[in-house]
C-alpha positions in Angstrom: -19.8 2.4 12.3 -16.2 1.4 11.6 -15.8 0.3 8.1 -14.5 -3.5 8.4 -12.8 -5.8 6.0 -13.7 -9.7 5.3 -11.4 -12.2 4.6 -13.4 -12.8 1.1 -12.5 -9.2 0.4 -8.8 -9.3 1.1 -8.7 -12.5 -1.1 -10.6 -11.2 -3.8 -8.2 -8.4 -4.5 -4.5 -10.1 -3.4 -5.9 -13.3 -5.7 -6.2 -10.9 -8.5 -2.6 -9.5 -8.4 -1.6 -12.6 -8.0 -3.4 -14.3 -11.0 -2.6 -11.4 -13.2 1.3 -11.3 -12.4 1.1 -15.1 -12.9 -0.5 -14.7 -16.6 2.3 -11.5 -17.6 5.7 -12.7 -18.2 6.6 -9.0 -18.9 5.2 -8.3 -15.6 7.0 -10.5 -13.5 10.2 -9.3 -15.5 9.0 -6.1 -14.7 8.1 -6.4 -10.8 11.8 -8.4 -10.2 13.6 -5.4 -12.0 11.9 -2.9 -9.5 12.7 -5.4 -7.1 17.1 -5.9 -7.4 17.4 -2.0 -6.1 16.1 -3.2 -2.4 19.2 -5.2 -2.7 22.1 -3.0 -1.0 25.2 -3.4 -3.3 27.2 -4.7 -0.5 25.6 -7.8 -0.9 27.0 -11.1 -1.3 26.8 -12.8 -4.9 26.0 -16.0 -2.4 23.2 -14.8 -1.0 21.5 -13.2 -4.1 22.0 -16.9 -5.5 19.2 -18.6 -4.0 17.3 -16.1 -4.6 17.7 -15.9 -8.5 17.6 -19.7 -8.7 14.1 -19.6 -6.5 13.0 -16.8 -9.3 14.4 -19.3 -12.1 13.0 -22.3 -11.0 9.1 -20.9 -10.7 9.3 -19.7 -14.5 10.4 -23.4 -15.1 7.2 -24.0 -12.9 4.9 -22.0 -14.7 5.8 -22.5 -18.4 5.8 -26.4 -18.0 3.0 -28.4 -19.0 4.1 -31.4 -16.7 2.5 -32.0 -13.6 5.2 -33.6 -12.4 7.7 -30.8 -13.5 5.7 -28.3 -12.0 5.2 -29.9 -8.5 8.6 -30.3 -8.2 9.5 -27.1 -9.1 7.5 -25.4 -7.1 8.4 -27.4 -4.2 12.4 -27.1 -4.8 10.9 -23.1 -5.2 9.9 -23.0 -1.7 12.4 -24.5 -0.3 15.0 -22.3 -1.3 12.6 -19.0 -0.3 11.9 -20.4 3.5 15.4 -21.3 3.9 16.5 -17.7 3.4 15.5 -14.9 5.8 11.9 -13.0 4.4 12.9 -10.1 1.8 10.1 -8.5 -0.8 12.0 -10.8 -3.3 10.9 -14.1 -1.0 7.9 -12.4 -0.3 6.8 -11.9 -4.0 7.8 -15.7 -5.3 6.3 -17.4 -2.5 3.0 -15.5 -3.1 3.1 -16.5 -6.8 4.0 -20.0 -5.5 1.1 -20.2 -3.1 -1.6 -18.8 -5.8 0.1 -21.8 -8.2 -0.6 -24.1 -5.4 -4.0 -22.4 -4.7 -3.2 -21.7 -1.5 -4.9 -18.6 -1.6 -4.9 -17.5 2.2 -1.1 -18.0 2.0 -0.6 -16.2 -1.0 -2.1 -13.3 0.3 -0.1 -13.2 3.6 3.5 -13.6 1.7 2.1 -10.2 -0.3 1.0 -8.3 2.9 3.8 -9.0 4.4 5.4 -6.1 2.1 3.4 -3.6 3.0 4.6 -4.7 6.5 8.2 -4.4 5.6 8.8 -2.1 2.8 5.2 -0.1 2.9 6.2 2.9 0.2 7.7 0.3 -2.0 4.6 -1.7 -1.9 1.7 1.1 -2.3 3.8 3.2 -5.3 5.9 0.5 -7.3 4.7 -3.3 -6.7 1.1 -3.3 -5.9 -0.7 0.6 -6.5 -3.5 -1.0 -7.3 -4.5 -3.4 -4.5 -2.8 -0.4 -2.5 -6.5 2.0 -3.5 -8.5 -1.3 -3.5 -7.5 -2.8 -0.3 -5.8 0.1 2.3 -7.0 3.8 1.1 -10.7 3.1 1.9 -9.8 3.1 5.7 -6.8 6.2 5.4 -9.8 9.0 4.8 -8.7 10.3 8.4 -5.1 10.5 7.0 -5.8 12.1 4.0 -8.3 14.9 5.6 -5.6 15.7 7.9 -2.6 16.2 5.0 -5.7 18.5 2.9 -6.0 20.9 6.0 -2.2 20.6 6.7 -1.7 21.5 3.1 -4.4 24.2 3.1 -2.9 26.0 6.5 0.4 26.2 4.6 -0.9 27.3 1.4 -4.4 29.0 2.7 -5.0 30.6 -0.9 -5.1 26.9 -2.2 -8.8 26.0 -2.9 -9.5 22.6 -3.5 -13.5 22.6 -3.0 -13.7 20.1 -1.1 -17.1 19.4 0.8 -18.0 16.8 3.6 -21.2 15.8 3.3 -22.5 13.0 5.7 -19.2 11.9 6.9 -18.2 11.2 3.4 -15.6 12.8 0.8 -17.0 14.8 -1.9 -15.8 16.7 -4.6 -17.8 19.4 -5.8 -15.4 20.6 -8.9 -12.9 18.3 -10.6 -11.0 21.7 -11.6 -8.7 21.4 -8.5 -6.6 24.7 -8.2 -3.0 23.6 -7.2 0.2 25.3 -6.1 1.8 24.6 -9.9 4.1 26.5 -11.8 3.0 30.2 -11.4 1.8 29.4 -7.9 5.0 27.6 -6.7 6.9 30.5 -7.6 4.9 33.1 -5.1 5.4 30.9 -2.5 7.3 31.8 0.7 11.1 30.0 1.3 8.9 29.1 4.7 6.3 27.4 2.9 8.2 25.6 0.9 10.5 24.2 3.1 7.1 23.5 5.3 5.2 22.0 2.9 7.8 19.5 2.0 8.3 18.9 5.8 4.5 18.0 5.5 5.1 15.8 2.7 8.2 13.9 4.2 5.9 13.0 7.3 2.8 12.3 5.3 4.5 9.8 3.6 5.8 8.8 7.2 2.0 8.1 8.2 0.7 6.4 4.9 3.5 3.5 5.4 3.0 3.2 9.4 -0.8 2.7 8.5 0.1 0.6 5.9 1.8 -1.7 8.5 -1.1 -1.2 10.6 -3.2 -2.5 8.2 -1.2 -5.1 6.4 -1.5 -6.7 10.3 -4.9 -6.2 10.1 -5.8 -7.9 7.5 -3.3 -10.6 8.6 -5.5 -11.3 11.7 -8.8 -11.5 9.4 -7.1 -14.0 7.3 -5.9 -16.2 9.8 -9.5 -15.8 12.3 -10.7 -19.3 12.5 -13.3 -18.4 14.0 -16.3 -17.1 11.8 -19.0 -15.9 14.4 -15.8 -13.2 15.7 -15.4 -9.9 14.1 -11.8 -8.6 13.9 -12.6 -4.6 14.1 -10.0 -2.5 12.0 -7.4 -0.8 14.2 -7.5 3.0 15.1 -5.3 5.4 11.6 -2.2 6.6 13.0 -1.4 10.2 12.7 1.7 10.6 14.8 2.9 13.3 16.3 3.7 16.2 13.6 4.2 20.0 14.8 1.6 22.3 11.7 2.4 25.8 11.0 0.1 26.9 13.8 2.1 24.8 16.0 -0.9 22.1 16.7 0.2 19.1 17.6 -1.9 15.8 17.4 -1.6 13.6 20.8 1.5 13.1 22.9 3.6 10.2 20.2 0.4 9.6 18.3 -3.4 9.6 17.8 -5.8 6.9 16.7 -8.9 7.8 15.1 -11.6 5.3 13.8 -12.0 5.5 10.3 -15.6 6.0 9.2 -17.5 3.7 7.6 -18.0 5.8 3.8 -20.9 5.8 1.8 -20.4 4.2 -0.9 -23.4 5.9 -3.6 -20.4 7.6 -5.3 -18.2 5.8 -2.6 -14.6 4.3 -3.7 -14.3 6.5 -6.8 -14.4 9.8 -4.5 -12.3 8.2 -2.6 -10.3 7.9 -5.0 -10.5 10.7 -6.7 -9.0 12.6 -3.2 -6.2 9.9 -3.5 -5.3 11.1 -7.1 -5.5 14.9 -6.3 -3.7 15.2 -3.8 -0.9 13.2 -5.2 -1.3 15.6 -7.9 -0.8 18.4 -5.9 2.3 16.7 -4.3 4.2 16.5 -7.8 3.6 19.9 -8.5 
């Protein structure tokens, strides 16, 4: 059974970003600092502008106690975002304006709608968080693939990993990884392989990310409550392994599998972390 997402669960965790960058100044500082590198510095001081008074404008928003001041704010706020062609920038204040206006479906299509347009940015630097919450549950297929990948490129590499009832377990939290002493033995072939592995693994994680992001798009805006939006197939496209195995013509779907969930999320997790691990070694 596929594992599918409800529109409760996709507002539960987008409403909490949303609510918690709203109550962090030092947050939002934070997220709009990450955010002025998408910018290329070719760009116009007149199209930043609107942009930066939008940004202005909400913190007038949210610090006021006026009703009044607020509601206008917001709604000059807005104005200026929609008026300007969709950026992560736009995409971030709008969200913050919709969960002000408790708009909460709208909200949380202005924050997918980054992990539609810049995917890597979203999962590692704006939203990590709602990334493991929301997305990694249905990547298992992805991540399985990258461990054997990893493991025909490295064979000696033991990560004591067991599959047990369609489900990710690990056995042993002491993960052997490549590091330091082990980097060093490797082959110029296998390391110029396994970062080939890595550039197209990251390649897959923000193509499913899209995938996803359009997903839970079409959950959101199903009107109809008796129809059940099944989660599209994970992409794994084409990528040539050591062994020269190569997975479908352009690309191959497969259905993600519906965990369980006795340890669940936190093994899930824990695959996530270690492998991510064993990436920045």
């Amino acid at each position: 059974m596929t594992t599918t997402t409800s529109s409760s669960q996709i507002l539960r965790h987008t409403a909490a970003f949303v609510s918690e960058t709203l109550s962090q100044p030092q947050l939002r500082l934070q997220l709009f600092s990450t955010l002025r590198p998408k910018f290329p510095s070719s760009a116009s001081q007149a199209a930043l502008n609107p942009l930066n008074f939008a940004a202005e404008t909400l913190e007038n928003a949210i610090s006021s106690t006026s009703p009044a001041i607020r509601a206008s704010s917001l709604s000059l706020s807005e104005k200026l975002l929609l008026t300007n062609p969709p950026n992560p920038v736009s995409s971030l204040l709008l969200s913050l304006i919709y969960g002000l206006y408790r708009r909460p479906i709208e909200a949380a299509l202005s924050l997918l709608g980054i992990f539609h347009t810049d995917p890597s940015f979203a999962r590692t630097e704006l939203a990590p968080v709602l990334f493991e919450e929301l997305f990694l549950v249905h990547l298992l297929p992805v991540l399985h693939w990258y461990n054997e990948q990893r493991t025909q490129i490295l064979p000696n590499l033991s990560t004591n990993v067991s599959y047990e009832n369609d489900d990710y377990s690990i056995s042993d939290m002491s993960v052997v990884f490549p590091c330091s002493k082990s980097l060093s033995k490797m082959s110029g072939g296998q390391t110029s392989e396994l970062k080939e592995l890595e550039s197209n693994y990251e390649k897959v994680l923000d193509e499913n990310c899209r995938v996803f992001s359009n997903y839970f798009k079409q959950v959101l805006e199903n009107k109809d409550a008796s129809r059940l939006i099944d989660p599209p197939s994970v992409m794994l496209k084409t990528i040539v392994s050591v062994d020269q195995v190569q997975y479908g013509d352009d690309e191959q779907g497969i259905k993600t599998e519906e965990p369980g969930f006795e340890n669940g999320r936190y093994n899930v997790i824990k695959l996530f972390l270690l492998i991510i691990i064993g990436m920045l070694c």
